[in-house]
C-alpha positions in Angstrom: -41.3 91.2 20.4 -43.8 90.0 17.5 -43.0 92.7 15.1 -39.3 91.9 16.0 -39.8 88.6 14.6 -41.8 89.4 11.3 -39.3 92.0 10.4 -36.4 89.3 11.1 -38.8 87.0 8.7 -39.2 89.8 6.5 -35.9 90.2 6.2 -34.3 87.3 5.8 -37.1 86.4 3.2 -35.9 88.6 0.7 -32.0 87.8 1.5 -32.9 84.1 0.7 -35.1 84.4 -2.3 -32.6 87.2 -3.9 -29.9 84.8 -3.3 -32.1 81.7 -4.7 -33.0 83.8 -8.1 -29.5 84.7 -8.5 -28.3 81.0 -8.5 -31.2 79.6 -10.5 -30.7 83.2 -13.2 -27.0 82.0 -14.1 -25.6 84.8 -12.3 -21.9 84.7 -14.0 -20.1 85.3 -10.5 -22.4 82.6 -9.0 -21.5 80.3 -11.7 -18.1 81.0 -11.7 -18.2 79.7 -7.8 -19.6 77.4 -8.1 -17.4 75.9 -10.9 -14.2 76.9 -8.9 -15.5 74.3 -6.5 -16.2 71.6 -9.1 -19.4 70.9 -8.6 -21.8 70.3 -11.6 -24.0 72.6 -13.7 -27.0 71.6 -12.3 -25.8 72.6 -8.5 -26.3 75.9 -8.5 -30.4 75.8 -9.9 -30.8 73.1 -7.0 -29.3 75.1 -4.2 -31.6 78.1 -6.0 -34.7 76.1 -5.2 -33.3 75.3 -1.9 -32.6 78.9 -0.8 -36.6 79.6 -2.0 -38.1 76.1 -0.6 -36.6 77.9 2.9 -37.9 81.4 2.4 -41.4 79.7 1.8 -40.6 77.8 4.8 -39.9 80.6 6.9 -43.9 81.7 6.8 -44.9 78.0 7.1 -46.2 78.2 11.4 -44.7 74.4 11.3 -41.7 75.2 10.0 -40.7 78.2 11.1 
């Protein structure tokens, strides 16, 4: 059951911290989203950094 749980960690490490570095890379289809929702051009490097702050967060023991 550990190594279920630091694969699962693994994995969903790299989902959000590809995610985060497309939003805070300008990703042109990220951009485009997040324009089609009118929301500002500083959104999408915020919810970048958000997206990372978690990855971190998922090997934090506290915050995990």
């Amino acid at each position: 059951m550990k190594y279920a749980v630091w694969i699962a960690s693994g994995l969903l490490t790299l989902a959000f911290v590809g995610s985060g570095f497309a939003k805070l890379m300008g990703v042109p289809e990220v951009l485009v989203a997040f324009e089609t929702l009118g929301l500002p051009g500083w959104f999408p490097a915020f919810v970048g950094l958000c997206y990372i702050a978690g990855a971190v967060g998922l090997w934090i023991p506290k915050l995990a």
